[in-house]
N, C-alpha and C positions, 0 to 999 in steps of 0.2 A: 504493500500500500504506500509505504515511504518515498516506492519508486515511480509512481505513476500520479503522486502529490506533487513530486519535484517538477517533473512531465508536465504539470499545468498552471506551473511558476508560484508553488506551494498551497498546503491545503487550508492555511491561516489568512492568504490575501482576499482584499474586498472586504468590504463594511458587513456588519451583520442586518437581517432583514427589517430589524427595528431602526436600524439608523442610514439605509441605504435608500436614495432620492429615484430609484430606477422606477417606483412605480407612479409616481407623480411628476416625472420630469418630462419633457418633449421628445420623444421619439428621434431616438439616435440616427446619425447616418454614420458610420464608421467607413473609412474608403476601405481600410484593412479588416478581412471579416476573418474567424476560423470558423472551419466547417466541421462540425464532430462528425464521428461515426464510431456506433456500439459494436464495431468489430467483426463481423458477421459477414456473407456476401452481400443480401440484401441491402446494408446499411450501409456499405463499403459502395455499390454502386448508386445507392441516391445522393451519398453526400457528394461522391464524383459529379454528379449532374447537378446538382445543387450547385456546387465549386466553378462547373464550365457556367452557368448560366450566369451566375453573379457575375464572372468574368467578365461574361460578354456586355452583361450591362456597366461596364467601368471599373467592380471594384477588383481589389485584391485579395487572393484566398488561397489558403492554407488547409490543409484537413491534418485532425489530429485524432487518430484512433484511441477511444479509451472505453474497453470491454465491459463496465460496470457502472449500470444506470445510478446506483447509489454514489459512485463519482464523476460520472460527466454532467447528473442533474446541476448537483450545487455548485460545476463549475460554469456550466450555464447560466446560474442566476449570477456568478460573480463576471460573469463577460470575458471570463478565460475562455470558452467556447461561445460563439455569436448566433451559431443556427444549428440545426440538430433536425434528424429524421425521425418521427415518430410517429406512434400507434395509438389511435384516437383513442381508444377505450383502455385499453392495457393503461397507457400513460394518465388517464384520468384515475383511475384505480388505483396507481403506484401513488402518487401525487396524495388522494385523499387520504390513503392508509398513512402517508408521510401526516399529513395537518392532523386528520380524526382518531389515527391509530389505526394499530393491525386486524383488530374485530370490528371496525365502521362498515356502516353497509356500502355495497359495492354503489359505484355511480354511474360507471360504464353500461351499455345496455344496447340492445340490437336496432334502436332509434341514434341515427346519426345526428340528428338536430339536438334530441337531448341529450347524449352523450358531449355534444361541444359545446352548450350552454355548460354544463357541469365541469367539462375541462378545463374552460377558459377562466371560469369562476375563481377554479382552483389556482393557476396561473397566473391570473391577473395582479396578486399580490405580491407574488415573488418576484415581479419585473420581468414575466415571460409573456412574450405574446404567439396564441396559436392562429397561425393564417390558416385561409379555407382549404377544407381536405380534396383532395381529388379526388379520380374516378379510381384507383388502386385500393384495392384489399388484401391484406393479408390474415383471413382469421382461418380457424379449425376448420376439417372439412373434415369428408369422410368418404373414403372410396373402397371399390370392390372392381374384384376381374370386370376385363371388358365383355367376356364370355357370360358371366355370371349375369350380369346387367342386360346380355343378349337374350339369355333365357326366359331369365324371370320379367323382361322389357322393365328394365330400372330406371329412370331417368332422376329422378328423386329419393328424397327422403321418404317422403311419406308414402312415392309405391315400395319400399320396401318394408313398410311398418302394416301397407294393408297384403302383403304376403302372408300375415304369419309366420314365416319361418323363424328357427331358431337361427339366432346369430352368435357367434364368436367374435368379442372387440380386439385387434390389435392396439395399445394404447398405452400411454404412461401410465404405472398404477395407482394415480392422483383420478384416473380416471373414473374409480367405483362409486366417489362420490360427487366431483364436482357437476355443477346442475348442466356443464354444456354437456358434458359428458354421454357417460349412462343411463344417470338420470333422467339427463333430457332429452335424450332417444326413447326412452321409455314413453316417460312423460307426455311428451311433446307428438311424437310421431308413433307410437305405439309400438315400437319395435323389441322383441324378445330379443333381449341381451341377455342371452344365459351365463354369458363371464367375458372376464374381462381377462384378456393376455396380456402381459406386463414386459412390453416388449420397447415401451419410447414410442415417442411420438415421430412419425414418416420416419423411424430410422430404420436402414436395410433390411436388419431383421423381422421388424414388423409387416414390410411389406413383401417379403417372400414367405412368410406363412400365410398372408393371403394370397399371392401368388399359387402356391401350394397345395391351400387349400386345406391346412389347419385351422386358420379363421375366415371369417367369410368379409369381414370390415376391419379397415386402418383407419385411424385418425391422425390426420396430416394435415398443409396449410393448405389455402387454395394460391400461394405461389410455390408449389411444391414443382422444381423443374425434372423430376427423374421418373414422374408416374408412369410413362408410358414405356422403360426400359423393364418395368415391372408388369405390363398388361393391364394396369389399373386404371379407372378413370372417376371421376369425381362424381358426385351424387349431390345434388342443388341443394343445397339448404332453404327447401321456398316456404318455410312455416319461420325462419328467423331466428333460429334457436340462437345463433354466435353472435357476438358482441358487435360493434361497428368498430373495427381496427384498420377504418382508414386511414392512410397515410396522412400526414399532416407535419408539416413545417413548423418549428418551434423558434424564435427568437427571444435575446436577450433583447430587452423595449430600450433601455438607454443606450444602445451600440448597434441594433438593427434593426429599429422599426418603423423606418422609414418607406416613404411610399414606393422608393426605389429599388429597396429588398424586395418588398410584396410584390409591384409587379413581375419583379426578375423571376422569382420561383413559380410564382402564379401562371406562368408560360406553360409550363409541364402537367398542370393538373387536366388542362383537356386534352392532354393528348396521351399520357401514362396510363395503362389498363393492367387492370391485374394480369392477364393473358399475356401481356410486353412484358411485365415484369417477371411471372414465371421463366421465360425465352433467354433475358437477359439474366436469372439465374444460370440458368441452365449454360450457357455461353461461359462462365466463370467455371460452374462447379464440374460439369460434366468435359464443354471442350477446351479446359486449362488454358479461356482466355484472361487478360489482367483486366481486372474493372476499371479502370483507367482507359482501356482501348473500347470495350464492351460498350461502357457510359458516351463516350464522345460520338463513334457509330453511330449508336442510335439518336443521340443530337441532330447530328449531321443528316440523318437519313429523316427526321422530322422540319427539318429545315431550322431547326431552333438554333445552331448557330452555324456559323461560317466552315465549309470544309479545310 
């Protein structure tokens, strides 16, 4: 931790939230921005596009990987980090457990309007401001063989819940209780979950016992880029069991919240789909390209900036 403090010019610098003017002061313009990213490929290729865009609009940008929301948050509110990729819901829920505690009820929910009034709410005091989410999602899904889907004509959740069939979850085994989970396959779409495999979530293993055909369901993202090396394919979520963990832009308000940031990033939200974003996983993880080459690509091939 000593070493990833130092990494973001100590973990004592910046005023504390009682005495820091970020959230009553006028919306920064900082020419020099940095762009976090949580370490991951996903987050690794939006703060790249985040980073070309800002570019393009004048400023200057840095990205500084730091793996732990518990310390890139609060270097966000200190303007060690200027902008940051984030997950509308997840990040509402981290946020409130931070202010209300770790038993507060959740805030997050499968309504994206009210998921970012709750966000922002939460934000608005730390000197964070969240810009509007795009068209990209990344929350839990749940998929089965493409064979499996052919048979039984799956296209949903809920034709799998009016089967009957017994099912098998591949899943992390947080799974038996949390309500997107088990439960709310149950619940929600009526589907016999006779157990739950404790296998992780979309990781290899889990999806080659469905593959297999020891389970019949994985629970994975819906920017999951390897389903199809596995025969797997996605099952809609059209009843809304999963949270709204659209993507959304995070700023520091006294260093980037200016109308200049907003519109620079604001480019990407009509044109970024979850479907582009799976692709452009997949281009990282599977064909060992750099998110740096992947991220500009796909700029350039949207015309968002200059080749």
């Amino acid at each position: 931790m000593l070493a990833v403090c130092a990494g973001l010019g100590g973990c004592a610098a910046g005023p504390s939230l009682e005495d820091r003017d970020a959230v009553t002061a006028p919306p920064g313009d900082s020419r020099d921005l940095t762009v976090g990213s949580a370490g991951f490929t996903e987050s690794d290729l939006l703060a790249q596009m985040y980073a070309l865009l800002l570019q393009e609009a004048g400023y200057r940008t840095k990205i500084l990987s730091v793996t732990n929301r518990e310390l890139y948050e609060p270097a966000l509110e200190r303007g060690q980090i200027d902008v940051v990729p984030e997950y509308a819901a997840t990040f509402a829920d981290w946020l409130n457990a931070k202010v209300n505690g770790a038993d507060a009820p959740t805030v997050g929910s499968p309504d994206l309007a009210a998921t970012m009034t709750a966000l922002r709410a939460l934000a608005g005091p730390r000197g964070l401001t969240v810009l509007d989410a795009g068209r990209a999602v990344d929350q839990n899904a749940f998929a089965v063989t493409a064979d499996f889907a052919a048979e039984h004509r799956l296209k949903t959740l809920s034709d799998l819940g009016a089967t009957g069939l017994p099912v098998r979850l591949a899943a992390g085994d947080e799974c038996v209780r949390r309500p997107y989970c088990a439960p709310g396959l149950r619940k929600v779409y009526g589907i016999d979950v006779t157990a739950v495999d404790p296998k992780g979530v979309g990781t290899t293993p889990a999806k080659q016992a469905v593959q297999n055909g020891q389970d019949q369901l994985v629970l994975t993202t819906t920017t999951d880029a390897t389903l199809d090396e596995f025969g797997l394919v996605l099952l809609a979520d059209d009843r809304h069991l999963q949270n709204a963990d659209f993507i959304v832009p995070v700023v520091n308000r006294a260093r980037a919240g200016s109308e200049g940031v907003t519109r620079a990033l604001a480019r990407l939200n009509t044109v970024l789909t979850t479907a582009d974003l799976a692709h452009l996983n997949e281009q990282v993880d599977s064909w060992r390209r750099l998110p740096e080459d992947v991220a500009r690509n796909y700029l350039v091939e949207k015309g968002l900036v200059p080749r």
